[in-house]
C-alpha positions in Angstrom: 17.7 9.6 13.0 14.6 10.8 15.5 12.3 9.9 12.1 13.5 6.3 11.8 13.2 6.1 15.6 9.9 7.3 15.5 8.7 5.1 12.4 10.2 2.2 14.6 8.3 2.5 17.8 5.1 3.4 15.8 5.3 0.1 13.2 6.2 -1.8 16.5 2.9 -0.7 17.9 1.0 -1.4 14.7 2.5 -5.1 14.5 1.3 -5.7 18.2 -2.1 -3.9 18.3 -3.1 -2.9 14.8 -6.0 -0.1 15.0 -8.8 -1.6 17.2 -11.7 -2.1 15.9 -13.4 -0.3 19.3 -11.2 2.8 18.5 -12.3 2.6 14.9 -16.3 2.3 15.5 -15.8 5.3 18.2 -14.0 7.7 16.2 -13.0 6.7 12.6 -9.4 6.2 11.2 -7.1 9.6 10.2 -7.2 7.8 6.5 -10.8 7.9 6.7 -11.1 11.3 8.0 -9.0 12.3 5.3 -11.4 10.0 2.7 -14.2 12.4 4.0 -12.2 16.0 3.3 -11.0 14.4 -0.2 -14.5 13.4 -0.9 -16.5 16.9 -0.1 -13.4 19.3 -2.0 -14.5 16.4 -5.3 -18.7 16.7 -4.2 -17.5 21.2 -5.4 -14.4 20.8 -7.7 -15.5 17.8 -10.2 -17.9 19.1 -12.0 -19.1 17.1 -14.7 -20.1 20.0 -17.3 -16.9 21.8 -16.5 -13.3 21.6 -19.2 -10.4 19.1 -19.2 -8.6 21.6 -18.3 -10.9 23.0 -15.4 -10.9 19.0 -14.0 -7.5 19.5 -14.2 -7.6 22.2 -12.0 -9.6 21.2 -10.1 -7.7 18.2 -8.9 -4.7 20.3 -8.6 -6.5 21.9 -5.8 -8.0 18.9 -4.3 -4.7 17.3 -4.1 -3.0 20.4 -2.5 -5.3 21.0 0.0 -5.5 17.2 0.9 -1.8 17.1 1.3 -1.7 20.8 3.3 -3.7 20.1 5.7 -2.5 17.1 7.7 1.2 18.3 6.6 0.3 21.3 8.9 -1.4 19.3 11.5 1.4 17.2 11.8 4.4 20.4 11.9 2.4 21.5 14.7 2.3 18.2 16.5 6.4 18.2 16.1 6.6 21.7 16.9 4.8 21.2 20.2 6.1 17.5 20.6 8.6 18.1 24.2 12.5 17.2 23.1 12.6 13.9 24.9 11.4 10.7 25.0 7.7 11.2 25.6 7.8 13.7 22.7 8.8 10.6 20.8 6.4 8.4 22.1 3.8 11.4 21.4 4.9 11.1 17.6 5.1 7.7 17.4 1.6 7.3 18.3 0.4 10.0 15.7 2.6 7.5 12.9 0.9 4.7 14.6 -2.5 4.4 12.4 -1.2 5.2 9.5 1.1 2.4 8.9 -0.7 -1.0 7.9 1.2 -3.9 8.2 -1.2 -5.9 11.1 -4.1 -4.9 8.9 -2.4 -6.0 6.0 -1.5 -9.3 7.4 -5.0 -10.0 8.7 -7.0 -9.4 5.3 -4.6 -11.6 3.9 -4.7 -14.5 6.0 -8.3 -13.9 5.9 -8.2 -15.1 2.1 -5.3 -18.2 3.0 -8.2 -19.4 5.9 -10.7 -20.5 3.9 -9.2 -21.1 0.7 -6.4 -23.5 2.4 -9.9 -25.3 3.8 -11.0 -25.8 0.2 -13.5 -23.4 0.6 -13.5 -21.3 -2.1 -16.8 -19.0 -2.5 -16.0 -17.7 1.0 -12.1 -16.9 0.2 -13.6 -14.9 -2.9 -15.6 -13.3 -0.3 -12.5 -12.2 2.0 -10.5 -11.4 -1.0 -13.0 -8.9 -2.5 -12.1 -6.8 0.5 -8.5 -6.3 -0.6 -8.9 -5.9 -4.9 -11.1 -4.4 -7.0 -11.3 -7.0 -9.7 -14.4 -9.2 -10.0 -14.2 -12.5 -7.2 -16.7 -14.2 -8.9 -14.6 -15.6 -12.0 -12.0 -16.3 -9.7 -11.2 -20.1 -9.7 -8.6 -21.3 -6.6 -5.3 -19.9 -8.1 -7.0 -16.3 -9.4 -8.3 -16.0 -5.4 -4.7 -16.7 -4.8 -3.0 -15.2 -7.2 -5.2 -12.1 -6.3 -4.9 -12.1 -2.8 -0.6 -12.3 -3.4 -0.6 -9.3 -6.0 -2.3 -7.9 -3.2 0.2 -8.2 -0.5 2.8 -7.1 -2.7 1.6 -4.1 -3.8 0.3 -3.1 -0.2 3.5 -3.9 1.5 5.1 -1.0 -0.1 2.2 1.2 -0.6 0.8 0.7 3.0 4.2 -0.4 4.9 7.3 0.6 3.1 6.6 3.8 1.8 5.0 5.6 4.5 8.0 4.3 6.6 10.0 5.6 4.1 8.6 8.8 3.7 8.5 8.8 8.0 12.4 8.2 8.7 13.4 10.7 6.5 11.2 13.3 7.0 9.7 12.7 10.4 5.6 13.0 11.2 5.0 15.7 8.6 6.5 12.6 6.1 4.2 10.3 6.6 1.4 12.5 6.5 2.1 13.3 3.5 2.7 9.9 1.9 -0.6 8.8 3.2 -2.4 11.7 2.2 -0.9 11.2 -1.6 -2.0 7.9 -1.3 -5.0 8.2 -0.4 -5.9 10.9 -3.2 -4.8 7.9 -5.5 -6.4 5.5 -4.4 -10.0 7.8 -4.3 -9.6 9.7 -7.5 -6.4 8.1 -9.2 -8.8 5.9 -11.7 -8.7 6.5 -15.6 -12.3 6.8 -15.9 -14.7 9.6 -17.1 -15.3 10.9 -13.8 -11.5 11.1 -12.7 -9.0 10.9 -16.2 -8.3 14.6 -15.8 -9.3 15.3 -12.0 -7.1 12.9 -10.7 -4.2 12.6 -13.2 -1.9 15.5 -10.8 -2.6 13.0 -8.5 -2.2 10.0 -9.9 1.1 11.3 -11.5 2.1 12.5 -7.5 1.9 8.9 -6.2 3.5 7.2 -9.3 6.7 9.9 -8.0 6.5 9.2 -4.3 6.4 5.5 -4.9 9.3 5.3 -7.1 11.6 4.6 -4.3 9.9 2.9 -1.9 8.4 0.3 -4.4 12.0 -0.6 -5.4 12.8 -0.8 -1.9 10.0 -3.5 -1.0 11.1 -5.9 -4.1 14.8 -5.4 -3.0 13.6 -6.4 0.5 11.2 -9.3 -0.4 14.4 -10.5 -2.8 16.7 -10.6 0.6 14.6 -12.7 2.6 13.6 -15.0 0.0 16.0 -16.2 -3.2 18.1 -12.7 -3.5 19.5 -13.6 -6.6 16.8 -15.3 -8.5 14.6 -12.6 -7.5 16.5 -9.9 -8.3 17.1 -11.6 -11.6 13.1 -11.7 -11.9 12.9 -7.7 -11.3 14.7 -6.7 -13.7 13.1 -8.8 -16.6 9.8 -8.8 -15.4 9.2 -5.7 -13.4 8.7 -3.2 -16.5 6.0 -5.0 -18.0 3.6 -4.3 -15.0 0.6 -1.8 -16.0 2.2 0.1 -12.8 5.1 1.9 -12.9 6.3 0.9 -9.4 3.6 -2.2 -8.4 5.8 -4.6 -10.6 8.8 -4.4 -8.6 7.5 -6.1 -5.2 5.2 -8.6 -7.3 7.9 -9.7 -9.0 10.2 -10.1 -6.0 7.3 -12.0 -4.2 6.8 -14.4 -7.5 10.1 -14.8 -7.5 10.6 -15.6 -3.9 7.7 -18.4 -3.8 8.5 -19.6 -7.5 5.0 -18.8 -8.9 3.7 -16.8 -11.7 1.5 -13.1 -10.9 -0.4 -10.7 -12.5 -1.8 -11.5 -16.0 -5.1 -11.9 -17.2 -7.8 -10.0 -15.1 -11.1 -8.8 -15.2 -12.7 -6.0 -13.8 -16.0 -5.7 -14.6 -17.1 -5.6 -17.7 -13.5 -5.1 -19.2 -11.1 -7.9 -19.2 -7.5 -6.8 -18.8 -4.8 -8.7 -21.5 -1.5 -7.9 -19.3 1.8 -10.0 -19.0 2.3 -12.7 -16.5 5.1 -11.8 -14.0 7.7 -14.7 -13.7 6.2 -16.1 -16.2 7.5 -19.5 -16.1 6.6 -20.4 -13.4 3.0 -22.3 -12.3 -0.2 -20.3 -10.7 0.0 -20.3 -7.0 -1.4 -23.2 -5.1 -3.3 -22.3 -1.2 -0.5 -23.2 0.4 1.7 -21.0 -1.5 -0.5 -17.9 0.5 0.6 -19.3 3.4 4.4 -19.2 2.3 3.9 -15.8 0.8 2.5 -14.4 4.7 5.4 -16.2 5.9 7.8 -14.4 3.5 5.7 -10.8 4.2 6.6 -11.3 8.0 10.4 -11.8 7.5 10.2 -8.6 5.3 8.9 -6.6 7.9 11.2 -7.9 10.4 14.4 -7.1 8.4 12.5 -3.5 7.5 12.4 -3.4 11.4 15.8 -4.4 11.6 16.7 -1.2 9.0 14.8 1.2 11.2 16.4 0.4 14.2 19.8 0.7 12.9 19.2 3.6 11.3 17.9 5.1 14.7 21.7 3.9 16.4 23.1 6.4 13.6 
């Protein structure tokens, strides 16, 4: 499969080099430059005086045009793309920024530093940067609880997925993913401003997640404690507030025998939801460190599928 070969050679590039922060300051980041285009179609089609059902619309639009344009960019860039090896390479770096598991890594052990030091204030710091609940009435096992919920969700929304999406449908696949994504994670939120523009898209990445989030917990299961995790999935996976985020968080709780999601507050509002793996006792620092070491064998066996899907 030229997709899973492709996906291979760009995560390979990601795991070594990551997107620099040089390259960044100089020109951006495709998810940003999409971030921009999602931001000025909201700034005209959100209006706040303006129907449900106009919102609704609205969003529709948004989300199409957000998912069109990259789509296109990226047939082009396939169309054009030589029929050899440094076409390959050519559309291996286009996958290249937008998978995330260097990044991903990084901001994680950017929490486990500090907080395996004892020092807490400054792990509630680094862990801000990856969730959007409120660090400040975090105590040790919230900042690491947090900071794991975290690494489970985003291995399969930021790793999995838009490999996923990338093997079987080349370039044009990923785009797309990330584009989805990205409209979810910018105007997904049940809130006045967004219940009705965002809900097509919202709904969207719920859909292209539904495979790929099964795939991470199934993955994070095999490199941990297969069957105890998988055990863990099914009981404990349907209870999550998401309909696909409870699949890897579960795996992952299971896999380092601790106890995730629950309790959180965001804001004003504190949210009353189940504890996955219940049972089990809140993670300790050094259980962040186990849980990177668990996220790197995952990648390595999702490496491991790519390239034998590329020897098909």
């Amino acid at each position: 499969m030229t997709g899973a070969l492709i996906m291979l050679i760009g995560f390979g590039i990601d795991a070594v080099l990551g997107w620099p922060a040089a390259v960044f300051r100089r020109i951006g980041h495709p998810v940003t430059w999409l971030g921009a285009l999602i931001h000025a179609l909201e700034g005209r089609l959100n209006r706040a005086h303006w129907s449900d059902n106009g919102r609704f619309w609205g969003g529709v639009a948004t989300t199409l045009c957000a998912i069109f344009l990259p789509v296109m960019l990226a047939i082009t860039i396939t169309w054009l793309a030589p029929a050899n090896w440094l076409g390959t390479l050519i559309l291996s770096l286009c996958a290249w920024p937008l998978i995330a598991a260097r990044s991903m890594y990084s901001h994680v052990a950017a929490v486990a530093r500090p907080l395996s030091a004892g020092d807490v204030p400054q792990a509630r710091v680094a862990v801000s940067m990856i969730v959007g609940r409120d660090p400040a009435r975090l105590d040790e096992a919230g900042v690491a609880r947090a900071a794991l919920e975290s690494l489970a969700e985003n291995s399969s929304d930021g790793i999995i997925a838009p490999l996923f999406w990338g093997a079987l449908l080349g370039l044009p696949g990923i785009a797309a993913y990330k584009a989805i994504n990205t409209l979810d994670s910018m105007i997904g939120h049940r809130n006045d401003r967004y219940e009705w523009f965002g809900k097509f898209a919202a709904r969207l990445d719920d859909g292209v997640n539904l495979i790929p989030a099964r795939l991470t917990g199934l993955i994070f299961a095999l490199v941990s404690a297969p069957v105890r995790a998988l055990k863990v999935m099914a009981q404990d996976a349907g209870k999550h507030r998401s309909p696909n985020a409870g699949w890897p968080e579960a795996a992952l709780a299971a896999g380092l025998s601790v106890r995730l999601s629950g309790p959180r507050v965001y804001g004003d509002h504190v949210a009353h939801e189940p504890y996955v793996n219940e049972g089990a006792p809140d993670p300790r620092p050094q259980d962040l460190t186990r849980g990177l070491s668990l996220y790197l064998r995952a990648m390595g066996l999702a490496a491991l599928c790519l390239a034998l899907l590329s020897c098909l």
